[in-house]
SEPADREN-297241 format. One record per atom (N, C-alpha, C): x, y, z; atom name; residue in three letters. Coordinates in nm, 4 decimals, always signed. Layout:
N
+----------+----------+----------+------+------+
:     east :    north :       up : atom : type :
+----------+----------+----------+------+------+
:        X :        Y :        Z :   CA :  ALA :
...
+----------+----------+----------+------+------+
***
This chain:
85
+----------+----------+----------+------+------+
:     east :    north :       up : atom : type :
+----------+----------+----------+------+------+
: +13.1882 : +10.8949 : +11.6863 :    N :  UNK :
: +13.2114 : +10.7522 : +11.6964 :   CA :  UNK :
: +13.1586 : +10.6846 : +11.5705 :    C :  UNK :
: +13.2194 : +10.6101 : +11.4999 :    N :  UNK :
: +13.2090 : +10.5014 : +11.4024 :   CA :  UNK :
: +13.1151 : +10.4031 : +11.4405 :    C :  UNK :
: +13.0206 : +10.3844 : +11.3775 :    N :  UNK :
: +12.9348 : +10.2400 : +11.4460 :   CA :  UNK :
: +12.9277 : +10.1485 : +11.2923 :    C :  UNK :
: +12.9866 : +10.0604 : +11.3106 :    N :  UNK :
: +12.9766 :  +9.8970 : +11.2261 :   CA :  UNK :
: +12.8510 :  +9.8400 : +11.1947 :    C :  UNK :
: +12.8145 :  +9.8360 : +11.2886 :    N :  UNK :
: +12.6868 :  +9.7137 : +11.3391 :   CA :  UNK :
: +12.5218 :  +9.8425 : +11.3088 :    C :  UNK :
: +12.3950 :  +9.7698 : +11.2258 :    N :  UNK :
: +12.2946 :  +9.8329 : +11.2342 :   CA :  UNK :
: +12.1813 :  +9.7401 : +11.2375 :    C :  UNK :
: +12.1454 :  +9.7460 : +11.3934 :    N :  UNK :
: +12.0173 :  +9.6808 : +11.4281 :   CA :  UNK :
: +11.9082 :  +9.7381 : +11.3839 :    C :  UNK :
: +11.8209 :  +9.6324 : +11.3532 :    N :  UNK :
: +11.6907 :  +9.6554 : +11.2632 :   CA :  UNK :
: +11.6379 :  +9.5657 : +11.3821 :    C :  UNK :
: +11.4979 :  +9.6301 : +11.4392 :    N :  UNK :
: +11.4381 :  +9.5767 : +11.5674 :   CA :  UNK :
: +11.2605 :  +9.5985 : +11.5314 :    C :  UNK :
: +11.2451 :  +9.4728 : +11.5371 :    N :  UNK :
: +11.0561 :  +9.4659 : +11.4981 :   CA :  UNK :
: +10.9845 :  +9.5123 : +11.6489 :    C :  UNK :
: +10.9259 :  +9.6033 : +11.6328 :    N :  UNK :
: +10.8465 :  +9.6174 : +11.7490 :   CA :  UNK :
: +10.6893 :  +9.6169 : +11.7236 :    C :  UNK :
: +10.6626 :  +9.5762 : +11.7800 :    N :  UNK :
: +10.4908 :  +9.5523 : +11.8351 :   CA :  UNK :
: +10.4252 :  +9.6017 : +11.8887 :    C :  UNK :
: +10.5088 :  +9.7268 : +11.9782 :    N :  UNK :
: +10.4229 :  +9.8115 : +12.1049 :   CA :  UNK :
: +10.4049 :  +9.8103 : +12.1882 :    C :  UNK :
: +10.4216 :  +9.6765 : +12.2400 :    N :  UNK :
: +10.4354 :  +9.6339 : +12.3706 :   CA :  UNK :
: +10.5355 :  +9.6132 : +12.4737 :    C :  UNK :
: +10.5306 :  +9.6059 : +12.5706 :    N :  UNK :
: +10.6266 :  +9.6568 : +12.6957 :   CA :  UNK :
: +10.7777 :  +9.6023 : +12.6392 :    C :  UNK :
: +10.7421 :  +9.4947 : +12.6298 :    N :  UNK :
: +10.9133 :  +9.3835 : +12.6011 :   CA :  UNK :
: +10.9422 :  +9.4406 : +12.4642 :    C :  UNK :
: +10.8870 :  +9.4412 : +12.3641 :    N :  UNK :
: +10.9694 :  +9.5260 : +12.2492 :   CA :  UNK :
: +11.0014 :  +9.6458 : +12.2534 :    C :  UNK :
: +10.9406 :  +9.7397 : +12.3218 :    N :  UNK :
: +10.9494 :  +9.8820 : +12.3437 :   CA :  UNK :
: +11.0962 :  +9.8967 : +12.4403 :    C :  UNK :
: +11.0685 :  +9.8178 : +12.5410 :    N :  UNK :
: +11.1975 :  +9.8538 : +12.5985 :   CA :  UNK :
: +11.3198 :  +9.7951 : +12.5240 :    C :  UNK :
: +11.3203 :  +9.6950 : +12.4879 :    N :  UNK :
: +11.4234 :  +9.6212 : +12.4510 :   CA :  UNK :
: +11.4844 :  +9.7505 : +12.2939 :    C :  UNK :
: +11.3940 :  +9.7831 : +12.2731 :    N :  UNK :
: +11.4184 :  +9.9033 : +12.1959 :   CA :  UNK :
: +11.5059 : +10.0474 : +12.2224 :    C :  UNK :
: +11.4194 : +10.0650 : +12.3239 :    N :  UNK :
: +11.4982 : +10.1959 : +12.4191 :   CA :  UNK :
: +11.5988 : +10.1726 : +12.4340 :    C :  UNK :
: +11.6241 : +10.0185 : +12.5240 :    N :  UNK :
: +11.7625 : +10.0111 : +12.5672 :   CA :  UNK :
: +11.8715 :  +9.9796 : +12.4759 :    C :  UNK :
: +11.8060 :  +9.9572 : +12.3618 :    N :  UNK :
: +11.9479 :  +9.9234 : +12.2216 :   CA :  UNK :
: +11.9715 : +10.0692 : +12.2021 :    C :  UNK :
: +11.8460 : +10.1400 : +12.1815 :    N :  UNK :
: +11.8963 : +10.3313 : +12.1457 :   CA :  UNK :
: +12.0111 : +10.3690 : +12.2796 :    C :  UNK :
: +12.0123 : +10.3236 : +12.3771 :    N :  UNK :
: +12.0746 : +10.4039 : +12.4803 :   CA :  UNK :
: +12.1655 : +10.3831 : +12.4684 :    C :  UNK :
: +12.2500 : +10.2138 : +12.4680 :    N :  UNK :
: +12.3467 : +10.1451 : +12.4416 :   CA :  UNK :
: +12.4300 : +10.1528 : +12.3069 :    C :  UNK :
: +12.4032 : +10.1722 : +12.1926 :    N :  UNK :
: +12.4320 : +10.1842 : +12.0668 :   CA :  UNK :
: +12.3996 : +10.3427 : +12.0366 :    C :  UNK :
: +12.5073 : +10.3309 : +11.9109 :    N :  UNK :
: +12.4515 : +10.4801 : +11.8961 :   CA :  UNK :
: +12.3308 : +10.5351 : +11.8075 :    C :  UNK :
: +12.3054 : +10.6541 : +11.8242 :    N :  UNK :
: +12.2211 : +10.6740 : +11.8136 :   CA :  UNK :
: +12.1410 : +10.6224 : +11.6532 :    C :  UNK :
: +12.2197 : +10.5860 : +11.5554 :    N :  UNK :
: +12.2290 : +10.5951 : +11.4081 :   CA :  UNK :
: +12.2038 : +10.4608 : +11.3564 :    C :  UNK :
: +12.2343 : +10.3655 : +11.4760 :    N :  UNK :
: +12.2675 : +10.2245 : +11.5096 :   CA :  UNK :
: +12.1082 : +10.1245 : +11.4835 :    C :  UNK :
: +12.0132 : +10.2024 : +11.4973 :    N :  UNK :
: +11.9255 : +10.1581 : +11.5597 :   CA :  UNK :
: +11.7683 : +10.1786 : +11.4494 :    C :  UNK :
: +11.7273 : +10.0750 : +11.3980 :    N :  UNK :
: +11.5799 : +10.1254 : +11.3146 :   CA :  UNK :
: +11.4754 : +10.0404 : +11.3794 :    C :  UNK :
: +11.3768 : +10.0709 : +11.4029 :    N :  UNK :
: +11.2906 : +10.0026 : +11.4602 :   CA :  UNK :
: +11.1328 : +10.0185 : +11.3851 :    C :  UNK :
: +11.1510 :  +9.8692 : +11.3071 :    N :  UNK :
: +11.0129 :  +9.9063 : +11.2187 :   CA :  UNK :
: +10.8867 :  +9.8065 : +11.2752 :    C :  UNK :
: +10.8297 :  +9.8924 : +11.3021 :    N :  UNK :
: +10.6931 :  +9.8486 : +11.3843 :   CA :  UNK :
: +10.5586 :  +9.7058 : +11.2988 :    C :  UNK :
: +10.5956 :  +9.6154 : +11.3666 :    N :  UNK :
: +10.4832 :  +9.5535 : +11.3263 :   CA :  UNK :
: +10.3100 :  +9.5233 : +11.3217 :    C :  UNK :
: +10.2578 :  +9.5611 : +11.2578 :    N :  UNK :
: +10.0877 :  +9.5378 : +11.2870 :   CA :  UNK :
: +10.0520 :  +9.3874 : +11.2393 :    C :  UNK :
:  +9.9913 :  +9.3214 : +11.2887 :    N :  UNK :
:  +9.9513 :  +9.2143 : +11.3097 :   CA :  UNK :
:  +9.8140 :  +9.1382 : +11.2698 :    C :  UNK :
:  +9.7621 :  +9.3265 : +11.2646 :    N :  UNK :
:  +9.6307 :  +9.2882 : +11.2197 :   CA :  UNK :
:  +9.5333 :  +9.2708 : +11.3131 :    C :  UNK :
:  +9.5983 :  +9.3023 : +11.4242 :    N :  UNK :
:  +9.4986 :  +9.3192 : +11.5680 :   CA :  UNK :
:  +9.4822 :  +9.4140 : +11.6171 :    C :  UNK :
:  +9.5709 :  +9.5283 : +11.5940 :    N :  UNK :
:  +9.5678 :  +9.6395 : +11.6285 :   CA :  UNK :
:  +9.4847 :  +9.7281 : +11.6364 :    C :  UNK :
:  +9.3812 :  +9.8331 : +11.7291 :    N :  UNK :
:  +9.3113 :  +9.9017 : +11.7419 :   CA :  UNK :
:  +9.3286 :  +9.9843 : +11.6413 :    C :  UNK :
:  +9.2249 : +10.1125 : +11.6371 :    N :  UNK :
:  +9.2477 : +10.1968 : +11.5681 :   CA :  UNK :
:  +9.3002 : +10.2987 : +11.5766 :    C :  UNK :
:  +9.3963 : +10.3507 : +11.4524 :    N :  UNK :
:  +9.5166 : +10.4054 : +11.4967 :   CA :  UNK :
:  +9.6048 : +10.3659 : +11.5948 :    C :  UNK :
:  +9.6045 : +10.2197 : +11.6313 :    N :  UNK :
:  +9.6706 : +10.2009 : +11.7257 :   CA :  UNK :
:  +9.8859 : +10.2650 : +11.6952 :    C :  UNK :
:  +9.8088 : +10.1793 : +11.5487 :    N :  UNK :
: +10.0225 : +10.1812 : +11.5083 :   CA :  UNK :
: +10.0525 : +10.3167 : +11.4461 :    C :  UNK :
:  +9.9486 : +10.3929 : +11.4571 :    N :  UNK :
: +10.0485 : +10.5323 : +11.4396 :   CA :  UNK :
: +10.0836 : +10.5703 : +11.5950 :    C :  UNK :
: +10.0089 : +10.5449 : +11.6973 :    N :  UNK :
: +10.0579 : +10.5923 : +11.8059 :   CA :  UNK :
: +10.1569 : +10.5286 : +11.8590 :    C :  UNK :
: +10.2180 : +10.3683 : +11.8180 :    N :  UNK :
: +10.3155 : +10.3201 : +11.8351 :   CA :  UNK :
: +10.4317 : +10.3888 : +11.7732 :    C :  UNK :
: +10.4154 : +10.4345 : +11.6569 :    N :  UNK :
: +10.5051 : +10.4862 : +11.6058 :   CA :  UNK :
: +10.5666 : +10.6139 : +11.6844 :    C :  UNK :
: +10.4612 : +10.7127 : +11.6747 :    N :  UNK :
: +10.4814 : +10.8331 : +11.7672 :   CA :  UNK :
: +10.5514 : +10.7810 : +11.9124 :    C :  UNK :
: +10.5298 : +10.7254 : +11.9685 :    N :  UNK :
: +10.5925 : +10.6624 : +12.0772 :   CA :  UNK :
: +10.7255 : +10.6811 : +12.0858 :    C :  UNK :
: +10.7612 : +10.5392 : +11.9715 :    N :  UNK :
: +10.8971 : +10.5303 : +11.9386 :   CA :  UNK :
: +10.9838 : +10.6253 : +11.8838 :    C :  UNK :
: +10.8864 : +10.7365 : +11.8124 :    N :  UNK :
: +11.0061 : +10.8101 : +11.7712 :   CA :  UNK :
: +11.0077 : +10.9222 : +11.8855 :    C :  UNK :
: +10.9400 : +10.9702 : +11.9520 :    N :  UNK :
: +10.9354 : +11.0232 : +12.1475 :   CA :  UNK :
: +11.0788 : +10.9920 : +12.1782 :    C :  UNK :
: +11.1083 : +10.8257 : +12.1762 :    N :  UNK :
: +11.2422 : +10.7571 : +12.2489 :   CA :  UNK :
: +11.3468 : +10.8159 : +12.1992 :    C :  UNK :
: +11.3263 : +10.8875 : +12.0683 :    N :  UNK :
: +11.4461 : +10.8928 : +11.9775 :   CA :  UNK :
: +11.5055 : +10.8139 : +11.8939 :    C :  UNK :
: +11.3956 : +10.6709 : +11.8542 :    N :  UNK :
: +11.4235 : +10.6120 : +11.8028 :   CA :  UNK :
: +11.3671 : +10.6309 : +11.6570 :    C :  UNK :
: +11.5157 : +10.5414 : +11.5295 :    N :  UNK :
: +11.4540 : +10.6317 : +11.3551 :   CA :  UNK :
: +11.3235 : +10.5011 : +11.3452 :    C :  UNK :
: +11.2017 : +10.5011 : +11.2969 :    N :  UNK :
: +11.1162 : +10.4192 : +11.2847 :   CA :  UNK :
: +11.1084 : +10.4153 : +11.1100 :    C :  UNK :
: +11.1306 : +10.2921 : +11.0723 :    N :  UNK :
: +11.1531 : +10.2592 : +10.9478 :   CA :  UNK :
: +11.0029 : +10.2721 : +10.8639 :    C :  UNK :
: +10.8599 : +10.2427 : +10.9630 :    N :  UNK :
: +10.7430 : +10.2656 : +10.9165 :   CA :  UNK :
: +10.6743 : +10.1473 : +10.9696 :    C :  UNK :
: +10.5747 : +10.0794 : +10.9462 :    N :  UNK :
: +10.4786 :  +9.9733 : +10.9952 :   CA :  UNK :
: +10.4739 :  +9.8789 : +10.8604 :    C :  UNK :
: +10.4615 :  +9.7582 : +10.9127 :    N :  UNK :
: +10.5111 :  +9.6320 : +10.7820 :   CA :  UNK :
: +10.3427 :  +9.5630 : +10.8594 :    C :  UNK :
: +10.2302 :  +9.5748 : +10.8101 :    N :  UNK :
: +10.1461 :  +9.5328 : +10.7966 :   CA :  UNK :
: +10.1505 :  +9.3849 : +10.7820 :    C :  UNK :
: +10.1267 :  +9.2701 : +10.8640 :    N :  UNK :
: +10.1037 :  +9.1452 : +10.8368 :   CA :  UNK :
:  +9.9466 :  +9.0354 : +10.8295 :    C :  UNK :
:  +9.9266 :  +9.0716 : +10.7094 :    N :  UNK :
:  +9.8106 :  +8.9752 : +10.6608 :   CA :  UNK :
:  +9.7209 :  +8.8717 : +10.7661 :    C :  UNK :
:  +9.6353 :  +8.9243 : +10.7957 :    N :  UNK :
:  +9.5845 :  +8.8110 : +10.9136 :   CA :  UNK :
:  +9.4541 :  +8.7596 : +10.8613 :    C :  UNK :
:  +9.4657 :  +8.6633 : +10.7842 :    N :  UNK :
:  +9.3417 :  +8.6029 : +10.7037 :   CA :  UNK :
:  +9.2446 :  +8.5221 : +10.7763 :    C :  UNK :
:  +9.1421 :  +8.5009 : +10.7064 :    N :  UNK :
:  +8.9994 :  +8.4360 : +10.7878 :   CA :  UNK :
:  +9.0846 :  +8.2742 : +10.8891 :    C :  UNK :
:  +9.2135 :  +8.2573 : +10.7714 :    N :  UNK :
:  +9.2183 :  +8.0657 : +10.8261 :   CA :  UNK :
:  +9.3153 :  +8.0776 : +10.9177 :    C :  UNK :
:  +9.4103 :  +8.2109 : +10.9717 :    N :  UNK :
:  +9.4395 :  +8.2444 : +11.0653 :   CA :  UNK :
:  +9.3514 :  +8.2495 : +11.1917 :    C :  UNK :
:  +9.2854 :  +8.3105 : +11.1413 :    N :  UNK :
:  +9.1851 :  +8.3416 : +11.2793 :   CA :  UNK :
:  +9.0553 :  +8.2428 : +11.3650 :    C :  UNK :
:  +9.0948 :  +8.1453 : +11.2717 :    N :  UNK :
:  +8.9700 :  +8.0434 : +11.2974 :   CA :  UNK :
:  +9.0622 :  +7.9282 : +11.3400 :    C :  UNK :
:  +9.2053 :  +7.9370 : +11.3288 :    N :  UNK :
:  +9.3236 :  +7.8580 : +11.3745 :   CA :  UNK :
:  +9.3152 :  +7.9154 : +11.5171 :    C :  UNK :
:  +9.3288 :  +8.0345 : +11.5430 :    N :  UNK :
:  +9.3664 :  +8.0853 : +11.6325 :   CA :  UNK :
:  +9.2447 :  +8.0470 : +11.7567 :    C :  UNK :
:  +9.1023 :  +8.0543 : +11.7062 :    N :  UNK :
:  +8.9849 :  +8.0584 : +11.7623 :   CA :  UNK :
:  +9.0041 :  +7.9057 : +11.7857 :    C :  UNK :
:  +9.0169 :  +7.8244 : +11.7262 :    N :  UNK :
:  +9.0258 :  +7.6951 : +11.7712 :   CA :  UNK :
:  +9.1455 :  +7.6227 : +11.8212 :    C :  UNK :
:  +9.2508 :  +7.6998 : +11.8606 :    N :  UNK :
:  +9.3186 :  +7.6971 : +11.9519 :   CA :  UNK :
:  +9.2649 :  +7.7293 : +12.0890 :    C :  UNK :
:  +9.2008 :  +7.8691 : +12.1019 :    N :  UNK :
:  +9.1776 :  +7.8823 : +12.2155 :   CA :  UNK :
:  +9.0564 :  +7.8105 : +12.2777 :    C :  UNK :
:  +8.9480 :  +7.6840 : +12.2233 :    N :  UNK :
:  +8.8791 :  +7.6328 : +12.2668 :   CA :  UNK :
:  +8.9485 :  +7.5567 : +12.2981 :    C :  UNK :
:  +9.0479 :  +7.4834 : +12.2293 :    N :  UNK :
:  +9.0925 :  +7.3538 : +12.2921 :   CA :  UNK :
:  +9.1693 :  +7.3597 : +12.4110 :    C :  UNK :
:  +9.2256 :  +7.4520 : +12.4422 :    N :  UNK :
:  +9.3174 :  +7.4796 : +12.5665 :   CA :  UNK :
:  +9.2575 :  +7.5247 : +12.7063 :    C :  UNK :
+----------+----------+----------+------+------+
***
């Protein structure tokens, strides 16, 4: 089968990206489908290689982990968000 279309799918590791992942691999073909994992910068240790391993378990191709910068004025945004709420 010919496939047109190539979804590129950010995953995070978590339940709703993971599946929403699976179910594009099941639905599309197999070739159709890259899923490059995002770190956030919150992530445990080694957390995102075991995300990775995961995803590629599903059979899904994992493009690699795109590291996103989470600086001090992030986090003191974030911290003072969660007092005010």
């Amino acid at each position: 089968m010919y496939c047109l279309v190539i979804v590129q799918l950010l995953v995070s590791g978590g339940v709703d990206s993971t599946v929403c992942a699976a179910l594009l691999h099941k639905a599309l073909c197999e070739d159709q489908v890259i899923a490059v994992h995002i770190d956030n910068g919150f992530m445990r240790k080694n957390e995102s290689q075991r995300v990775e391993q995961s995803l590629e378990k599903l059979g899904l191709r994992v493009k690699g982990s795109v590291r996103v910068n989470v600086n001090e004025r992030v986090l003191s945004s974030l911290l003072e968000l969660s007092y005010t709420h």
